[in-house]
C-alpha positions in Angstrom: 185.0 -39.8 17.5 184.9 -43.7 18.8 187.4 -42.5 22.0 185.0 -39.5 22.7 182.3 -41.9 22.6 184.4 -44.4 24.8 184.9 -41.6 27.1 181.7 -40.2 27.5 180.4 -43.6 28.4 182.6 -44.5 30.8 182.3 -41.3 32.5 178.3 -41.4 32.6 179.0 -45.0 34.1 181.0 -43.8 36.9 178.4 -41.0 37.5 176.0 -43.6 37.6 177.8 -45.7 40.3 178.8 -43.1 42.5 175.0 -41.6 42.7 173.9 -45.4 43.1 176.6 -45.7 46.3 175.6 -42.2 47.6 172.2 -43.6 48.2 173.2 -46.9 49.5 173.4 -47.2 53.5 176.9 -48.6 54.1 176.8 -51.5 56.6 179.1 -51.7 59.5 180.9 -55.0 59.9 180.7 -56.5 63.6 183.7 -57.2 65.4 182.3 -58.9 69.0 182.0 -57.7 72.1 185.9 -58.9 73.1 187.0 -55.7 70.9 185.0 -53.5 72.9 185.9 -54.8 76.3 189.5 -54.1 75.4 188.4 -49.9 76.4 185.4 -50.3 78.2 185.9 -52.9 80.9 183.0 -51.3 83.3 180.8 -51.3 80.5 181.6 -54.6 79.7 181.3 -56.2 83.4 178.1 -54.2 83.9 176.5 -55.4 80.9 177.6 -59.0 81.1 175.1 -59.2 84.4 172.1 -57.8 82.6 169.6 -60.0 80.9 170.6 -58.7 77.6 174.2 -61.0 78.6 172.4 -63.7 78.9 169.8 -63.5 76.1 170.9 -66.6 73.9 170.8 -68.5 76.6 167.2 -68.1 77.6 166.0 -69.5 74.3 165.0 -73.1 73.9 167.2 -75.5 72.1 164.2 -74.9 68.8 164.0 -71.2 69.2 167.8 -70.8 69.3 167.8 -72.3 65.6 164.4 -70.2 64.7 165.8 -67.0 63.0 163.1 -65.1 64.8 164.3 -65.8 67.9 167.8 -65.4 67.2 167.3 -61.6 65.6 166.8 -60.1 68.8 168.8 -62.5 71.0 171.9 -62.2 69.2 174.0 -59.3 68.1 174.6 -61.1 64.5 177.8 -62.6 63.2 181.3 -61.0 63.6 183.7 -60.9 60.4 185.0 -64.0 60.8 181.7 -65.8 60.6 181.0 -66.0 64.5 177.5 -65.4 65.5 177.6 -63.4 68.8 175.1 -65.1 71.5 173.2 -62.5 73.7 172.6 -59.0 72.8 176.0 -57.4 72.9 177.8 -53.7 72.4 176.9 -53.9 68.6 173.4 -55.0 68.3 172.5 -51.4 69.8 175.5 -49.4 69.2 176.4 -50.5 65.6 179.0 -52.7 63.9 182.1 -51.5 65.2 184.6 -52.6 62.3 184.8 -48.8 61.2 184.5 -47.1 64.5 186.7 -49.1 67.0 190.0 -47.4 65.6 192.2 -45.5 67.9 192.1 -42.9 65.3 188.1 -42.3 66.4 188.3 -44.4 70.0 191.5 -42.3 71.5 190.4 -41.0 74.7 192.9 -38.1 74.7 191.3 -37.0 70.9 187.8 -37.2 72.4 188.7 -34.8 75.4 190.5 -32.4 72.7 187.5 -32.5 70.5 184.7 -34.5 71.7 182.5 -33.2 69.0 184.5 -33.5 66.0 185.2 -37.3 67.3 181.7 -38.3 67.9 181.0 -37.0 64.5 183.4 -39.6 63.3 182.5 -42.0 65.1 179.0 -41.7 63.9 179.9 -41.6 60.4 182.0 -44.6 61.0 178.9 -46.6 62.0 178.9 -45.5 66.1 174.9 -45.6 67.1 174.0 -43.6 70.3 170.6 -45.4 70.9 167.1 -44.5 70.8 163.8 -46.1 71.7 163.7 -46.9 68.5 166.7 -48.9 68.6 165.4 -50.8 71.3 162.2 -51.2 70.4 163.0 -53.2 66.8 163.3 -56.0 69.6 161.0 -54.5 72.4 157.8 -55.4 71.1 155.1 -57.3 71.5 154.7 -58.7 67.8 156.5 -62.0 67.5 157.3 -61.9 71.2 155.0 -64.4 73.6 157.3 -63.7 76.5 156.7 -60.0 76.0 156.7 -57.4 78.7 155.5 -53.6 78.1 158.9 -51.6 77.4 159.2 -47.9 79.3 162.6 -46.4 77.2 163.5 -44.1 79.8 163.0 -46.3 82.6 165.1 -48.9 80.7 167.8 -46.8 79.2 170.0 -47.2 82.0 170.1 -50.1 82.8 171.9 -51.8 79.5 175.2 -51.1 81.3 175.0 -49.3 84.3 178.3 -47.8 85.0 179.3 -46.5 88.6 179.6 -42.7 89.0 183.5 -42.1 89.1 184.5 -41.3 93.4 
């Protein structure tokens, strides 16, 4: 009767945990925009002359050591403790730990099946952003430098790429 007992406990436990973990919102690790440049070099030049770039650098020597500031001008720190200046791939599109595989990033699986890849990538952590991505920075509370924000004005302009000739 004890190892029934045993048994039935244990298995209510791991009920328990899985249910608890099921509600849980995994989090993403960051990797840094280097890992992304690796595939998306005209992403990554197009971005790098946008203000977004260069965001760290705007702040004062006080506001880059105020964790105000530094929420929206950084894309947090990397998993090996590195906080990533300016407002990178990640801070809109997601850590990318999970997602930047060549399992879910393979350019000849996406052509095969572009939907059944995007789905993995987006339950790998991949964000496709919306205004309300960019408005958890864009906004005028907390922000005395603030400038109205017009998403679909805006949306292209992260990383303009060039139409293919």
């Amino acid at each position: 009767m004890r190892k029934v007992s045993i048994l039935v406990f244990m298995v209510a436990a791991l009920l328990a945990s899985s249910a608890m973990a099921e509600g849980e919102k995994k989090t993403h690790e960051f990797v840094g925009v280097k890992k992304c440049k690796t595939c998306h070099k005209a992403q990554f030049k197009s971005w790098g002359e946008t203000p977004h770039a260069k965001a760290f650098d705007v702040l004062s020597d006080a506001e880059k050591k105020d964790e105000k500031c530094i929420a929206c001008h950084t894309s947090g720190t990397t998993t090996k403790g590195v906080l990533s200046e300016g407002v990178q791939c990640e801070a809109c599109h997601g850590g990318g730990k999970d997602y930047k595989s060549a399992k879910i990033m393979s350019k000849k699986k996406w052509k095969a099946d572009p939907e059944a890849h995007k789905k993995m990538a987006i339950e790998a952590g991949l964000v496709y952003p919306t205004e309300e991505t960019c408005v958890r920075c864009h906004t005028k509370e907390g922000n005395p430098n603030f400038k109205p924000f017009d998403f679909a004005k805006m949306k292209d302009l992260v990383h303009p790429v060039p139409a293919k000739k």
